[in-house]
Backbone as ProteinMPNN parsed JSONL, in Angstrom:
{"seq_chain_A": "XXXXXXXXXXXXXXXXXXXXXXXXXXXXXXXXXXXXXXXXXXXXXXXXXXXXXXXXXXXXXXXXXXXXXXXXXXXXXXXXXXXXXXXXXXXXXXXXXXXXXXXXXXXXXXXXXXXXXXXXXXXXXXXXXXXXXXXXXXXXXXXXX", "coords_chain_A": {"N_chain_A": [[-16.453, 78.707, -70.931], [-12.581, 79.282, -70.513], [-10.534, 81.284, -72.466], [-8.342, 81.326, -72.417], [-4.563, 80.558, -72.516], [-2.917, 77.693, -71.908], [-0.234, 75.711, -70.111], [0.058, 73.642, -71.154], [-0.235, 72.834, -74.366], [-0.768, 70.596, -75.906], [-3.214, 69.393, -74.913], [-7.031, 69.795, -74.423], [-9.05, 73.23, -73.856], [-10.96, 72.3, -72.344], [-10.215, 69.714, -71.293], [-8.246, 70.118, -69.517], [-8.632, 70.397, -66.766], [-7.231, 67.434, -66.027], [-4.787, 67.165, -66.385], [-3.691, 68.118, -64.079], [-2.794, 68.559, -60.617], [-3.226, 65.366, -58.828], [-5.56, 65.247, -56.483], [-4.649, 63.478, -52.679], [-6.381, 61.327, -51.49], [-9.203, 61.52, -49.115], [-8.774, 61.548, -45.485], [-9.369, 59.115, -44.059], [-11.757, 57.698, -45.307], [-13.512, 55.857, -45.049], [-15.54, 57.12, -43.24], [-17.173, 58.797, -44.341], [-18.165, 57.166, -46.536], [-19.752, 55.587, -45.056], [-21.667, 57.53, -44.514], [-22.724, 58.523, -46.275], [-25.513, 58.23, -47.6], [-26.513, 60.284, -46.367], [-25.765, 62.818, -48.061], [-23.279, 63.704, -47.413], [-21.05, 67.299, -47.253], [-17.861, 68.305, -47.734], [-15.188, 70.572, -46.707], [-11.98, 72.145, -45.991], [-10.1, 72.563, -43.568], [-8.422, 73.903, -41.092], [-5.553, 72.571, -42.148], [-7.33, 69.798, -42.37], [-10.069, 67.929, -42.926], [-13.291, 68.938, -42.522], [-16.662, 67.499, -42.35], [-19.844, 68.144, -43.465], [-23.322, 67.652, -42.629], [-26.309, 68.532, -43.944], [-27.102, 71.506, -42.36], [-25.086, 71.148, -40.228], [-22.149, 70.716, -38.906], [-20.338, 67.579, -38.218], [-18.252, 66.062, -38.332], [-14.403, 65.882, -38.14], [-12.026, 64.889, -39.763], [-8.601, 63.867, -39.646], [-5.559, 63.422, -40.527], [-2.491, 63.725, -40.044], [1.32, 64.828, -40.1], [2.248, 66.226, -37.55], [1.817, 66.641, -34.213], [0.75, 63.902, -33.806], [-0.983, 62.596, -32.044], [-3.69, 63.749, -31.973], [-4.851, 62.678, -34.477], [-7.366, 61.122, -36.303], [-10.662, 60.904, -36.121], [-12.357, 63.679, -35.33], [-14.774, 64.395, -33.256], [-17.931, 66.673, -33.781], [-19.342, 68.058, -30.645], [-20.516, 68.303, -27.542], [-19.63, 69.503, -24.558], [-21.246, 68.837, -22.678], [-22.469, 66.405, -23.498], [-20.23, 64.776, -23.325], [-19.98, 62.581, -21.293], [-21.842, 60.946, -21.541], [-21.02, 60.12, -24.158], [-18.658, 59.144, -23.895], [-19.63, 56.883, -22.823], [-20.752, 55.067, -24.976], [-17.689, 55.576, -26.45], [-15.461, 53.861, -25.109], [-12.295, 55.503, -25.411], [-12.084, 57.326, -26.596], [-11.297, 61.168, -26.66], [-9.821, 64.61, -25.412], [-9.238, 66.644, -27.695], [-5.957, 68.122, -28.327], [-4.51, 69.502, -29.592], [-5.711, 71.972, -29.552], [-5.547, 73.143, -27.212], [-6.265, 73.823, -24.973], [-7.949, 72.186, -22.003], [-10.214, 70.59, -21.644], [-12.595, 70.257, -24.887], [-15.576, 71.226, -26.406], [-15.046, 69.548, -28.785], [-14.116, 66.331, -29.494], [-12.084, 63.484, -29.988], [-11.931, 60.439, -31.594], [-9.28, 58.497, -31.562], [-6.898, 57.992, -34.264], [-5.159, 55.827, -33.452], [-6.67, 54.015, -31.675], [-7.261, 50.768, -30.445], [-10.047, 50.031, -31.216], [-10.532, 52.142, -33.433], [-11.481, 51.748, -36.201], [-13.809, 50.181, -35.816], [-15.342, 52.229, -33.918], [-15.422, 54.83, -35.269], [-17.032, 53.934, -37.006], [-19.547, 53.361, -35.532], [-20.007, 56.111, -34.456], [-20.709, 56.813, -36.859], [-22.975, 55.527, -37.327], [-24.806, 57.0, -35.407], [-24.971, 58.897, -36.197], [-26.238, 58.666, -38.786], [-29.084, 57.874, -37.666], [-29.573, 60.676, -36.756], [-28.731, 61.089, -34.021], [-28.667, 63.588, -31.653], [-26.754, 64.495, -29.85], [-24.328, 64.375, -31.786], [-22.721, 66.766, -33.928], [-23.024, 70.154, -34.709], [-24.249, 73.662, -35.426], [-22.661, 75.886, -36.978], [-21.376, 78.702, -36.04], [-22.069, 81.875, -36.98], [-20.023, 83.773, -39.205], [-18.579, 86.524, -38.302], [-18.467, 89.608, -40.307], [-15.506, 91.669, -41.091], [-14.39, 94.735, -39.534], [-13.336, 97.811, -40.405]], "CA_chain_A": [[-15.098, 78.19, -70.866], [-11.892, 80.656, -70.822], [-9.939, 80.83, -73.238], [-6.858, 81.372, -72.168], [-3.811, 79.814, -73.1], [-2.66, 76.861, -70.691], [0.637, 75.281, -70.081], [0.049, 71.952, -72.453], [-1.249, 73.158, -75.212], [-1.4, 69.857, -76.64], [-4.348, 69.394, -73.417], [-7.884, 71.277, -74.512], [-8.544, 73.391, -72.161], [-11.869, 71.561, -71.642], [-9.7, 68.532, -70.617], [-6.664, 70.982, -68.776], [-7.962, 69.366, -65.259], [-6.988, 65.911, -65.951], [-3.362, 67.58, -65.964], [-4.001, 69.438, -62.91], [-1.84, 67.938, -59.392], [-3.72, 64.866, -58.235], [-5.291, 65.096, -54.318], [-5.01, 62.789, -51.938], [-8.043, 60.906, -50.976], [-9.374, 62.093, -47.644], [-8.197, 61.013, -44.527], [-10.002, 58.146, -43.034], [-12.649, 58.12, -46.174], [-14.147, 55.14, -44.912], [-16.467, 57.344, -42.202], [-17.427, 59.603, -45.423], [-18.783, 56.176, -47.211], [-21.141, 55.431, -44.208], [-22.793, 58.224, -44.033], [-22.787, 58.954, -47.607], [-26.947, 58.325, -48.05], [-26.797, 61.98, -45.561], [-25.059, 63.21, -48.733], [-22.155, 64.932, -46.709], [-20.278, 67.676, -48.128], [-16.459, 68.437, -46.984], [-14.224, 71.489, -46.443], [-10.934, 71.859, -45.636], [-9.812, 73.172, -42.068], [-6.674, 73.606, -40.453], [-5.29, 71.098, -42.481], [-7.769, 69.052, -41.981], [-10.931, 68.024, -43.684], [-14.739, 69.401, -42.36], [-17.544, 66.94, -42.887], [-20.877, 68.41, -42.824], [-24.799, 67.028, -42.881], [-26.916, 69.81, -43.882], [-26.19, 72.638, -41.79], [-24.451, 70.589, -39.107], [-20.685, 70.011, -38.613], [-20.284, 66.513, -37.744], [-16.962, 65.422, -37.847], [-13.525, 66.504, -38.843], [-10.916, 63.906, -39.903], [-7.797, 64.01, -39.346], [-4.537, 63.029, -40.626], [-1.403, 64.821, -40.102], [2.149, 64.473, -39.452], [2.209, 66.549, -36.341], [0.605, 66.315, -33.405], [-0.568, 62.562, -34.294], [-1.853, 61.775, -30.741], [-5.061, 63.855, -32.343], [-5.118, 62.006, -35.58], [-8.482, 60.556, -36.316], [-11.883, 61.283, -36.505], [-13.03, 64.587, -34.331], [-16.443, 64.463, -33.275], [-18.212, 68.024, -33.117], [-20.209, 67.606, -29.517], [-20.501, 69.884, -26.616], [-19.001, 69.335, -23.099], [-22.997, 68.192, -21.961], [-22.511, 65.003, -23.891], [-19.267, 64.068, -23.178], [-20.036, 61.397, -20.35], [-22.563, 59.415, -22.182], [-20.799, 59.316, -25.408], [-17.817, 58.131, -23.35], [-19.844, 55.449, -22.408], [-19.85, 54.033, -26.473], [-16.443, 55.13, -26.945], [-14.137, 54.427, -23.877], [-11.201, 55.178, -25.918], [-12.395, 59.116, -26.834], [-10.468, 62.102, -25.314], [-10.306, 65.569, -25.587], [-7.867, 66.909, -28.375], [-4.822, 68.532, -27.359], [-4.122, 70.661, -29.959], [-6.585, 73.132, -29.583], [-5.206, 74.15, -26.472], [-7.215, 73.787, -23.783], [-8.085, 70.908, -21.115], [-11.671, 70.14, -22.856], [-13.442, 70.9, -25.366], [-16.522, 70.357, -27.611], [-14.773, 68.692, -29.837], [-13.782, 64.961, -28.913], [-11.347, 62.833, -31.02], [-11.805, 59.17, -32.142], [-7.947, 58.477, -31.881], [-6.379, 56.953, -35.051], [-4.095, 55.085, -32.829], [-7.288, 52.95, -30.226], [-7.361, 49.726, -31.254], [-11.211, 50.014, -31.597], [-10.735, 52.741, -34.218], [-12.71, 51.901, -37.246], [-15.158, 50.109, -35.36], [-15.933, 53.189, -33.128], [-15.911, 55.649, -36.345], [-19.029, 53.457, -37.685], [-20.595, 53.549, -34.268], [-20.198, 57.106, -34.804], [-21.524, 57.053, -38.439], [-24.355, 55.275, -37.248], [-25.352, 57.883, -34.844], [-24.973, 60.845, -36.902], [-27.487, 58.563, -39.659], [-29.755, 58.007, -36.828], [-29.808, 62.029, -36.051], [-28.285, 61.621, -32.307], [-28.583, 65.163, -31.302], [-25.094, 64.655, -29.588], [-23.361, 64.563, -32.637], [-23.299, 67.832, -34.663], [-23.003, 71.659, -34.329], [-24.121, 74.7, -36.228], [-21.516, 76.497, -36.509], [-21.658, 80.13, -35.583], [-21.682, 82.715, -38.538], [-18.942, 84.455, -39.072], [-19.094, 88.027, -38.667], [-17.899, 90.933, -41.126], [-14.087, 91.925, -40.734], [-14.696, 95.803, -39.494], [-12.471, 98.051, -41.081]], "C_chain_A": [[-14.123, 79.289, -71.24], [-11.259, 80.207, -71.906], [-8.31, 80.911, -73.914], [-5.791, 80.451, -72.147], [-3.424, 78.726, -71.492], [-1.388, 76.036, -71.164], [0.748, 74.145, -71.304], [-0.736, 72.32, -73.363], [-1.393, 71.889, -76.261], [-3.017, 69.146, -75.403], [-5.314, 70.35, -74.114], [-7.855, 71.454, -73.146], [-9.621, 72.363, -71.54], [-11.375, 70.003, -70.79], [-8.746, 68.891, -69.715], [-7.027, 70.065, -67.323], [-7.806, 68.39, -65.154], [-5.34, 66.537, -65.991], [-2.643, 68.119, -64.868], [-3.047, 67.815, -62.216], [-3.499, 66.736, -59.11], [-3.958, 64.673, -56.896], [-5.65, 63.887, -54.316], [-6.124, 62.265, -51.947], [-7.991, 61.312, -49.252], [-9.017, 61.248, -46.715], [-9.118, 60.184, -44.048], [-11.765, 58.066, -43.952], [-13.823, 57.332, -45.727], [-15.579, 55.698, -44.519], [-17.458, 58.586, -43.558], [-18.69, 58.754, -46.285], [-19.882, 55.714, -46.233], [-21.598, 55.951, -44.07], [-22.957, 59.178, -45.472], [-24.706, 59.027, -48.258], [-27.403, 59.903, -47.53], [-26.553, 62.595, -47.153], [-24.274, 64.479, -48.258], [-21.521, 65.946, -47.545], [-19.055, 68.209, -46.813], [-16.007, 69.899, -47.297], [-13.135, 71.71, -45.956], [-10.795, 72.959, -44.331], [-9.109, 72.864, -41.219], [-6.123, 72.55, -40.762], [-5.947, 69.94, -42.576], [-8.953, 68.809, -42.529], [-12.757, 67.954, -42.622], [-15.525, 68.616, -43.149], [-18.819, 67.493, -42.153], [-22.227, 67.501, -43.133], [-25.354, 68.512, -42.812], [-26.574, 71.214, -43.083], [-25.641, 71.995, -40.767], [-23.001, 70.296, -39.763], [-20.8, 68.906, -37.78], [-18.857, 65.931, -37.175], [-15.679, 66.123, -38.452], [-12.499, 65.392, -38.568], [-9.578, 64.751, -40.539], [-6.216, 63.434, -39.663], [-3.103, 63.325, -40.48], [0.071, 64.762, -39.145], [2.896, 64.617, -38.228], [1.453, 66.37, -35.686], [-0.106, 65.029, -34.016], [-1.394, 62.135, -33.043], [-3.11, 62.355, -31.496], [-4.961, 63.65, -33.278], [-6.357, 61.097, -35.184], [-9.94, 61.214, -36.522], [-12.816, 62.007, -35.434], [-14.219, 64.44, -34.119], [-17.014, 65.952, -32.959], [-19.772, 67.752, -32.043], [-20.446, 68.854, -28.634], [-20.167, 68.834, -25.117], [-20.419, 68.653, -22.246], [-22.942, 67.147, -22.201], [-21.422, 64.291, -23.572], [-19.377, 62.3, -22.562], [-21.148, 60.161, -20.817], [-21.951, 59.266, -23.842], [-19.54, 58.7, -25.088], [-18.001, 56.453, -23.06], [-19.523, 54.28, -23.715], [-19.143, 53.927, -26.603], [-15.452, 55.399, -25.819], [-12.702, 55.001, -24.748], [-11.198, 57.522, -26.416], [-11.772, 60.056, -25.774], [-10.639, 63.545, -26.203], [-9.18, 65.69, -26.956], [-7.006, 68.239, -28.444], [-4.661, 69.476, -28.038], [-4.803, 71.641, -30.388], [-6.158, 73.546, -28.531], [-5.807, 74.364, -24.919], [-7.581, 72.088, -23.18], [-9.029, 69.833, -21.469], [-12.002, 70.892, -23.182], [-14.692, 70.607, -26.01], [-16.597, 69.769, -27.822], [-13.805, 67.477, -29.031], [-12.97, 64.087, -30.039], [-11.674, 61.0, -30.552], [-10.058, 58.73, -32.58], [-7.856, 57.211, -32.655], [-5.999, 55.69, -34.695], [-4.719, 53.36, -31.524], [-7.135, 51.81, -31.393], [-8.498, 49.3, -31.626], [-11.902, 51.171, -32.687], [-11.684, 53.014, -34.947], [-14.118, 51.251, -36.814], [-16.073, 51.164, -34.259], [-16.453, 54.401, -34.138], [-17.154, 55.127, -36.685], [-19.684, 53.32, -36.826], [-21.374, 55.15, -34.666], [-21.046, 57.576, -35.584], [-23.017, 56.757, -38.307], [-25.497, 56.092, -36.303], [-26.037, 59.005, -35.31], [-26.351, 60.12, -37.989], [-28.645, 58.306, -38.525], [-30.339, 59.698, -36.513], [-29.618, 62.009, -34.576], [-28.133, 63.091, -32.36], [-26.685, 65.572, -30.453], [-23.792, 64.78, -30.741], [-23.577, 65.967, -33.406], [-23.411, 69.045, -34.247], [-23.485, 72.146, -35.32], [-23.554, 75.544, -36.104], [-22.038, 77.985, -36.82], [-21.08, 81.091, -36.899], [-20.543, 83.327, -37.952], [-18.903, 85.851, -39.11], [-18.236, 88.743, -39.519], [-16.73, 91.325, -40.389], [-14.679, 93.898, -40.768], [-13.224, 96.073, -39.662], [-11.943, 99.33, -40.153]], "O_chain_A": [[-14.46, 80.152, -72.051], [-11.312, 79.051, -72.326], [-7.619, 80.743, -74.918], [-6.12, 79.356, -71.689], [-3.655, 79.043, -70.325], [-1.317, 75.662, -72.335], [1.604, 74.063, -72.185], [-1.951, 72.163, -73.235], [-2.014, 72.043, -77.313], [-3.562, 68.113, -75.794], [-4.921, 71.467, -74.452], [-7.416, 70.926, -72.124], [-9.387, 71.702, -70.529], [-12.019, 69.391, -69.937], [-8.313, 67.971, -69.021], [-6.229, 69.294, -66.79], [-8.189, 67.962, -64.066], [-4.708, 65.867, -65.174], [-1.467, 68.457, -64.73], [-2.757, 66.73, -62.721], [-4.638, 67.197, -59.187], [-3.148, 64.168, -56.12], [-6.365, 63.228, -55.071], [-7.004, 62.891, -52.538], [-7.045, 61.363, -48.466], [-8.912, 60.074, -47.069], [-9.928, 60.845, -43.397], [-12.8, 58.33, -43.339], [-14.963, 57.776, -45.865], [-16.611, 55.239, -45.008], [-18.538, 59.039, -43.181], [-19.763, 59.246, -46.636], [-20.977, 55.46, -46.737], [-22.518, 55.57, -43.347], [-23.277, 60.366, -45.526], [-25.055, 59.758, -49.185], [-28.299, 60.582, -48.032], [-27.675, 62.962, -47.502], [-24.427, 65.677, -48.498], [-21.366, 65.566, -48.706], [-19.199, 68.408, -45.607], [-16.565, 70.409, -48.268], [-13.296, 71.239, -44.83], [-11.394, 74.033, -44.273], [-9.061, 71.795, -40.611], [-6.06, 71.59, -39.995], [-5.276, 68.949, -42.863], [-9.263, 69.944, -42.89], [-13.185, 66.897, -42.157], [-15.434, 68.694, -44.374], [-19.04, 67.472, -40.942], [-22.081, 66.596, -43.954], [-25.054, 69.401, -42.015], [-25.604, 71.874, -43.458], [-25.889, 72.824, -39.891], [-22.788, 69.777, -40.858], [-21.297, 69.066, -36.665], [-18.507, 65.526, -36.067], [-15.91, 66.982, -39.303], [-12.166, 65.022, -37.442], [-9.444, 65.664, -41.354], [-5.734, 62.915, -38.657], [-2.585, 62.711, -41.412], [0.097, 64.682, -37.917], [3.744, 63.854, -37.767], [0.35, 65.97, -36.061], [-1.206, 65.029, -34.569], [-2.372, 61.391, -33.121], [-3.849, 61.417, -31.794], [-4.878, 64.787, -33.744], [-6.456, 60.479, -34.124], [-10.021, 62.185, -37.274], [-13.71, 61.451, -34.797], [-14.861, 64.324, -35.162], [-16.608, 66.477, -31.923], [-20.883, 67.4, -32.441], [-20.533, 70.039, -28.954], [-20.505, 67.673, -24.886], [-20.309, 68.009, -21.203], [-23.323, 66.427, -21.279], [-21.583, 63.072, -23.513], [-19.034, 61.245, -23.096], [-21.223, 58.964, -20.538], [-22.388, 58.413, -24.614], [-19.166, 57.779, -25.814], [-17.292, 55.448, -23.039], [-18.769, 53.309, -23.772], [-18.776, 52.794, -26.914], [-14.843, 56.429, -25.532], [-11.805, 54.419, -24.138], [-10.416, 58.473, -26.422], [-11.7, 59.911, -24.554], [-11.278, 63.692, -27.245], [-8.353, 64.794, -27.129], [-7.545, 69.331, -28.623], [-4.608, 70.548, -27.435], [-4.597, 72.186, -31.473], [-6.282, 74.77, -28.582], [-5.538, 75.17, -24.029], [-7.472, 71.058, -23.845], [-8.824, 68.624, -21.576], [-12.055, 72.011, -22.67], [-14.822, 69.393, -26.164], [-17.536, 68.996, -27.631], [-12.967, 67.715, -28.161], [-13.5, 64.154, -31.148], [-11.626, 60.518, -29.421], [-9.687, 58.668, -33.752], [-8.242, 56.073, -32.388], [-6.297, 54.655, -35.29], [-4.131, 52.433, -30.967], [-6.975, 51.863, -32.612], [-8.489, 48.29, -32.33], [-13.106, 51.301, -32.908], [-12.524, 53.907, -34.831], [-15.224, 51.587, -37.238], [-17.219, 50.924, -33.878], [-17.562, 54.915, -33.999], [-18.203, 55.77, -36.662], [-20.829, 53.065, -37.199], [-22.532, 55.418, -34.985], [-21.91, 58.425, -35.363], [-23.97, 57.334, -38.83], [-26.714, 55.925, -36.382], [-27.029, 59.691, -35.062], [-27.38, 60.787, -38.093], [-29.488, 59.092, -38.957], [-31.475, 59.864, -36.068], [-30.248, 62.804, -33.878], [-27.418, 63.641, -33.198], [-25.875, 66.495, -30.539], [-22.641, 65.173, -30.547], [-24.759, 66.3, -33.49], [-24.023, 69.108, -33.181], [-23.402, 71.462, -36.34], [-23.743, 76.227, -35.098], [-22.893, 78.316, -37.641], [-20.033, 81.016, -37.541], [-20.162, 83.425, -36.786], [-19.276, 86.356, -40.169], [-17.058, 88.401, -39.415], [-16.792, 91.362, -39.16], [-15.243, 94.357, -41.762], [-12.256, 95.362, -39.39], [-10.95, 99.972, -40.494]]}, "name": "protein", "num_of_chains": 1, "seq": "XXXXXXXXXXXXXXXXXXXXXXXXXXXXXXXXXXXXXXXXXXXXXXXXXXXXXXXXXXXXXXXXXXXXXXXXXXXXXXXXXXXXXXXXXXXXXXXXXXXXXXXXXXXXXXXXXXXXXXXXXXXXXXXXXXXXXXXXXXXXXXXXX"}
């Protein structure tokens, strides 16, 4: 433990992060709680929060005051699966603000009216191990100098 001085010094420090800024709860936590026996862990990315299963990227939820048409719950897929995971979720589209026409990645829009019941479709895939859901994402290489 450091032992450096901290703003409240009536606060130990061993207690200092209960003073700390309170976050948010994650965006759309629900899809987090169903697939919580995986024991997911999260990361933050472009604003946005990275849910993985072991080495797989699964999903990336989404909340954010721009660009809301892609608000919701990204799916990480590949352009091969598209047409049969369309078939579960008619309501899935590409998302826009990446820039391109399609991609990979497929959004669960906040906004369908089959939302949360398509996220736990989802959830139930990814606990299943559907091979359509899920990437390993590509190392990152060394910044050459």
């Amino acid at each position: 433990m450091s032992n450096a001085p901290h703003k409240n010094p009536s606060i130990s420090v061993e207690h200092a992060f209960l003073a700390g800024k309170k976050r948010k709860p994650p965006p759309h936590e629900f899809a987090l709680d169903a697939i919580a026996s995986l024991s997911p862990y999260t990361h933050p990315m472009f604003g946005c929060l990275a849910v993985y299963v072991k080495d797989k990227i699964v999903f990336v939820l989404r909340d954010k005051a721009t660009s809301t048409r892609d608000n919701g719950v990204w799916l990480a897929t590949t352009k091969e699966h598209h047409a049969s995971l369309l078939e579960q979720f008619p309501n899935m589209r590409s998302i826009r603000v990446l820039g391109k026409s399609v991609t990979g990645w497929q959004v669960l829009p906040a906004d369908a009216p089959d939302f949360e019941s398509a996220v736990l479709r989802a959830c139930e895939l990814v606990l299943a191990g559907d091979p359509r859901i899920g990437k390993v994402p590509e190392r990152r290489r060394p910044k050459t100098r």
